[in-house]
N, C-alpha and C positions, 0 to 999 in steps of 0.2 A: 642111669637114665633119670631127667627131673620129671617132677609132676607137671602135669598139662597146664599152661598157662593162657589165657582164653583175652589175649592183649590187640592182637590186629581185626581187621574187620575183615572176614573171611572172604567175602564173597569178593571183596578186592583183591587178595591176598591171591585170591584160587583164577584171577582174571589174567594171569600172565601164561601162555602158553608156550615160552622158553625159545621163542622162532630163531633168538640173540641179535634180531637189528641194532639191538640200544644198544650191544660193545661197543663199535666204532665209536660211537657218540661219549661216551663214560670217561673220563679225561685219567679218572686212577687206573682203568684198565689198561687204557693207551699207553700209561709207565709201566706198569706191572709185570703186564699179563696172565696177571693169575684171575684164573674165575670166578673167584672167591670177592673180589675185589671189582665185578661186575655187577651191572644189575639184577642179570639174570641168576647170578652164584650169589648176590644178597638177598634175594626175595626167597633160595632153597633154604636160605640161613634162620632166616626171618621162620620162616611156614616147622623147620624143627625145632627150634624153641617153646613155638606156639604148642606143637606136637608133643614137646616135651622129649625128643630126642636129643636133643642138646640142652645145656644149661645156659644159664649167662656168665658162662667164664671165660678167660683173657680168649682164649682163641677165636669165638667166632664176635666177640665185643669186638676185637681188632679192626677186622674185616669192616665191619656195621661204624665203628670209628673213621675209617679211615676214608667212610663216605662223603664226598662235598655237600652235598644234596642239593647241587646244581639243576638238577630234575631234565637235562639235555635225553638223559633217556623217553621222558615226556613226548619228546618232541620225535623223538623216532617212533615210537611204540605204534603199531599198527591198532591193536584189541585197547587201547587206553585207557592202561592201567597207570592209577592213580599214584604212581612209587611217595609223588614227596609224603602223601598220606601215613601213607604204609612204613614209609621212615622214620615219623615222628612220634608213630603208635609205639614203637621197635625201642627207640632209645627213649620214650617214657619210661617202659618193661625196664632196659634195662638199667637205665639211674636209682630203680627202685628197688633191685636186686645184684646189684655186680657193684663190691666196693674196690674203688679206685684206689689208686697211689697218692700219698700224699700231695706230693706237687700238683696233680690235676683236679685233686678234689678243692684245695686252695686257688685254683686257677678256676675252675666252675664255679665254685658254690662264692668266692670271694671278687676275684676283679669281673669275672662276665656277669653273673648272675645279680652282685650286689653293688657294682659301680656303673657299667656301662649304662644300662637304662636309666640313670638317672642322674639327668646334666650337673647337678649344684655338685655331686658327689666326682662325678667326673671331673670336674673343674678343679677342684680339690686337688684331685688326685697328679691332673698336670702342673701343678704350680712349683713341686720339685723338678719336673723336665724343665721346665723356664728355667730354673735357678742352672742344673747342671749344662745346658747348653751354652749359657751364656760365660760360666765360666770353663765350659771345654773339661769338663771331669768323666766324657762320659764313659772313657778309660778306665775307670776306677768301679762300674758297676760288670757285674754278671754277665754273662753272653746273651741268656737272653731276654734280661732287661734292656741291652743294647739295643736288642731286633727287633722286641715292641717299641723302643725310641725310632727306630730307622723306620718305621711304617708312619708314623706323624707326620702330617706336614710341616714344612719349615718354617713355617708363619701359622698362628691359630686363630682365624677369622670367626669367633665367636660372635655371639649377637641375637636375639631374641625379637621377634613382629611384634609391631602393637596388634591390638585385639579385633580392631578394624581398618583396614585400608582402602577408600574409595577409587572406581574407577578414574581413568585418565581420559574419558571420551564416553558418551553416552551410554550407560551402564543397559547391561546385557540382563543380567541377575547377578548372584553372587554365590561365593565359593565356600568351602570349609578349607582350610588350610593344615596339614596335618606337618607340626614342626620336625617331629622325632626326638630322639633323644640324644643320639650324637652329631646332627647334622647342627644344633644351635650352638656347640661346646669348637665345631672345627670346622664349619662352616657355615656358618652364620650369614655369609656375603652370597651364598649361595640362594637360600632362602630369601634374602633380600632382591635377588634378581629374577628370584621366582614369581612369585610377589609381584614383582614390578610387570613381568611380563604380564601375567592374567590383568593384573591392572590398566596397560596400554591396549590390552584387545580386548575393554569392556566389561572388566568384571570386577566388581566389588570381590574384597580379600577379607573371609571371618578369622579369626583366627583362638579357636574359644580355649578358656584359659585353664579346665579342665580336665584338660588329655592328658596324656604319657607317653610314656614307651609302649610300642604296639604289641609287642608280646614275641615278636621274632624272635628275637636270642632266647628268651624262654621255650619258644616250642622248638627249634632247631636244635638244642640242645637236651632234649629229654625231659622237660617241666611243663608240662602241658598245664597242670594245674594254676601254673604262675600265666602263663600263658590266656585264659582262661579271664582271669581277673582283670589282665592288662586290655584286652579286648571288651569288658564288660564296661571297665572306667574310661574308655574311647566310645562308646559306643553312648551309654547317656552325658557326656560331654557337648557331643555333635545332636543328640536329640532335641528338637524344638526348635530348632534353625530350620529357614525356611531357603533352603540350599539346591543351588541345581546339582552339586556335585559334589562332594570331599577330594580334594587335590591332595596328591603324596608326589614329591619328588626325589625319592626312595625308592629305589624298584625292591630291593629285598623287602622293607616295610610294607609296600603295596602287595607283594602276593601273599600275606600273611591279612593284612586288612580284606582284602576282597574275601579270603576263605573264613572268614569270623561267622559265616552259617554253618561250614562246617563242623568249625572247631565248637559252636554252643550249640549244636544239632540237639542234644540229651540233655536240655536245661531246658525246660516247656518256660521259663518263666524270661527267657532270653533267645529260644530259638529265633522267633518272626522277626523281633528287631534286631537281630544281628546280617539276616537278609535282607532285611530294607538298607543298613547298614551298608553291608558290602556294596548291594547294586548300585550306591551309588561313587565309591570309589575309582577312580580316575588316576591314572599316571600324569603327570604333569603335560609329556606329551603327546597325548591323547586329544588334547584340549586348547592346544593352543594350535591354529591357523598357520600354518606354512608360504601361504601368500603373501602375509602378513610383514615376512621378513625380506629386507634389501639384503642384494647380492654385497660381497664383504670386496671391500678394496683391498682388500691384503692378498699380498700372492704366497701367502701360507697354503702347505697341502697338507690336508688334513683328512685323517682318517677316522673309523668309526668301532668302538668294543662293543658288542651285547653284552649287557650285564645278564648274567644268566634268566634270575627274577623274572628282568623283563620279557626277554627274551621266551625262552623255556616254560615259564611257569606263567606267563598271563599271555604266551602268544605275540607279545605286541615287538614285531621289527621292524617292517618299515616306513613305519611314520616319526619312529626317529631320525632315521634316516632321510628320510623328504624333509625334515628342519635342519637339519645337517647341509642337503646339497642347497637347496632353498641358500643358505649363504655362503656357501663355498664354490656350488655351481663346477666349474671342470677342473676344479684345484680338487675334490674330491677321489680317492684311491678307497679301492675294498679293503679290507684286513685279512691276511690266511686266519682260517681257523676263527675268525672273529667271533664267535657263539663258544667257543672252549671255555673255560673256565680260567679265570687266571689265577687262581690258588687263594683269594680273598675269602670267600664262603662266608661270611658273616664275621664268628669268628676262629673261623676254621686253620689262618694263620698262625691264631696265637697255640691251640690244641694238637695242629699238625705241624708245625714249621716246615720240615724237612718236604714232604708233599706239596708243601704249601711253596716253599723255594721254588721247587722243578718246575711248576706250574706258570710261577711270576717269568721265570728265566727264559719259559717258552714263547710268554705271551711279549714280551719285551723285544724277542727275537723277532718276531716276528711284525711287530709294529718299527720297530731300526729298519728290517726288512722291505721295510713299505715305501719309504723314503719322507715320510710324512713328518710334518714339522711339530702338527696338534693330533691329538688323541684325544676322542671327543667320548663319554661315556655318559650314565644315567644314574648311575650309585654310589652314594659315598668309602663302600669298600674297595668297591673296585678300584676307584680315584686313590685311594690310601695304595693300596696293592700297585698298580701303575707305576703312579710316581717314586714311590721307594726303588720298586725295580730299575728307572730308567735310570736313578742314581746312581744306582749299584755298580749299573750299567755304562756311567760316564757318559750318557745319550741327555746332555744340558742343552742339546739343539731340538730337544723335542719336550714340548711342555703337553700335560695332561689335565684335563678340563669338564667340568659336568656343564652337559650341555645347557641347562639352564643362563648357567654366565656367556659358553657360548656364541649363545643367540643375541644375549643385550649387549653384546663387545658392536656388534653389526647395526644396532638401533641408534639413530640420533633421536636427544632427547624431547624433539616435536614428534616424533614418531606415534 
């Protein structure tokens, strides 16, 4: 038996009463069916470690691994307990005590930890993909250097905001603009249509030159502390702007920004500005008018993914949606399952493949299922996650899209 470790916040931890609404909801459960592999079999996992009844060894790390942290249990839970909390307290604990396999600790500590946040590195890093695509070697690399290639899109829409962009019609106020770090390295055009939107409905676009990476893939991953920093260098970046809103079109980005009171709760010298902070965090489509948009001449049927983020972790689903039918109008179908997970998780792909497979393979089925031409989504994983799938899939009759592009496919430019 280990000694007590004093890593979650108890009175969260002690808030789940085991009723098990969230199975259904739990998408590794739905494969499994082990309990272990549930929210309610991870929180008993979580609560013995803390107890010191378990240690952090391979068997119950497994379990706690093998979590999306989609947080769909959120969304069920009657008593509203805070899981993605209480997950990222868990794989703090255990990155700091349970040594990894080689391969995964050069997968965490190296491409996620020390590449992905940080675009010029990133960019770097894809300039031998350019080289082996174009010459068709990609035979010649590893399996699964193959499957992180097959997740890139086919084209890399890189591209960077200027620092300010003025409205297109009598300015409303103005925004903060929050780039990310791998939305400017592979989609670039995305952001530029972000951009444009707030800009056509009255809003100066800031875009301070400051920021980073928000700290998601550090706190999803057990680095809280890194996590921490990224949130403190966003946070006086956006300070002194005289902003109605900070705009993210990011949903996994955005439920990590909005909790930045949480996560510097016990830093007196960053708590209050990290809630002023949050409060005013904004999903892109939160903020952008639905009237706004003309119904789309195309007789494309087009369906809709929750990106979990959005969905699950900040609540917000039908106002994508009303920009969604807003130009699609009766070309518009539901998705089964549309709130599941589609195995993207941040970078839950690259760490889980094989879960992360079943997951794509569902959600692909299910979107062919639909009959739908476009698949309209909110996050650039998910977008990653999709599209690879539908190729996989041989489904070249259905293209996958964030919805910020779209909307401006629907806008002529007096609009």
């Amino acid at each position: 038996m280990s000694a007590a470790a004093q890593f979650l916040d108890q009175a969260k931890a002690l808030s789940c009463v085991h009723c098990g609404l969230c199975l259904s909801y739990c998408p590794t459960y739905l494969e499994t069916g082990n309990e272990n592999d549930s929210p309610r079999g991870r929180i008993y996992l979580m609560r013995a470690i803390q107890s010191g009844q378990l240690g952090a060894e391979a068997a119950p790390v497994r379990h706690v691994d093998l979590c999306l942290g989609c947080r769909a249990c959120e969304t069920a839970c009657p008593s509203g307990v805070p899981y993605g909390t209480l997950l990222e307290q868990t794989r703090d604990y255990i990155e700091k005590n349970h040594r990894r396999g080689l391969f995964q600790r050069l997968l965490r500590r190296i491409v996620i930890e020390q590449v992905f946040p940080f675009p010029w590195r990133l960019r770097l890093a894809l300039l031998p993909v350019r080289v082996i695509r174009l010459l068709r070697l990609g035979f010649l690399m590893p399996r699964f250097a193959r499957e992180m290639m097959e997740l890139l899109p086919q084209r890399l829409a890189g591209g960077k905001l200027p620092a300010e962009r003025l409205a297109k019609r009598p300015a409303k106020g103005q925004v903060g603009f929050v780039e990310g770090c791998v939305m400017p390295v592979l989609f670039g055009n995305t952001n530029e249509s972000s951009a444009e939107l707030l800009q056509r409905q009255g809003w100066d676009v800031i875009t301070p030159r400051g920021q980073g990476c928000c700290g998601a893939l550090y706190a999803h991953s057990g680095q809280l502390a890194k996590a921490r920093e990224c949130a403190r260098r966003n946070i006086a970046a956006f300070e002194g702007q005289a902003l109605d809103a900070i705009i993210i079109n990011a949903a996994g980005c955005g439920s990590t920004l909005v909790e930045y009171g949480e996560l510097l709760k016990e830093d007196p010298a960053w708590a209050e500005r990290a809630e002023a902070f949050s409060a005013k965090v904004e999903d892109l489509v939160t903020w952008l008018d639905e009237s706004r948009f003309a119904v789309s001449g195309s007789d494309e049927k087009v369906t809709y993914h929750d990106a979990c983020h959005l969905c699950h972790a900040q609540g917000i689903s039908s106002k994508p949606r009303a920009l969604v039918k807003a130009r699609s109008r009766d070309r518009f179908v539901e998705l089964a399952e549309s709130d599941l997970c589609c195995g993207s998780a941040g970078s839950y792909n690259l760490t889980e493949p094989e879960m992360a497979s079943r997951l794509q393979q569902r959600k692909v089925q299910h979107i062919i299922g639909s009959g739908a031409e476009v698949v309209v989504t909110t996050n650039p994983g998910c977008l990653l996650q999709i599209q690879s799938g539908l190729r996989k899939a041989g489904a070249h009759h259905v293209r996958a899209v964030h919805i910020a592009d779209y909307l401006l496919e629907g806008e002529s430019d007096d609009d």
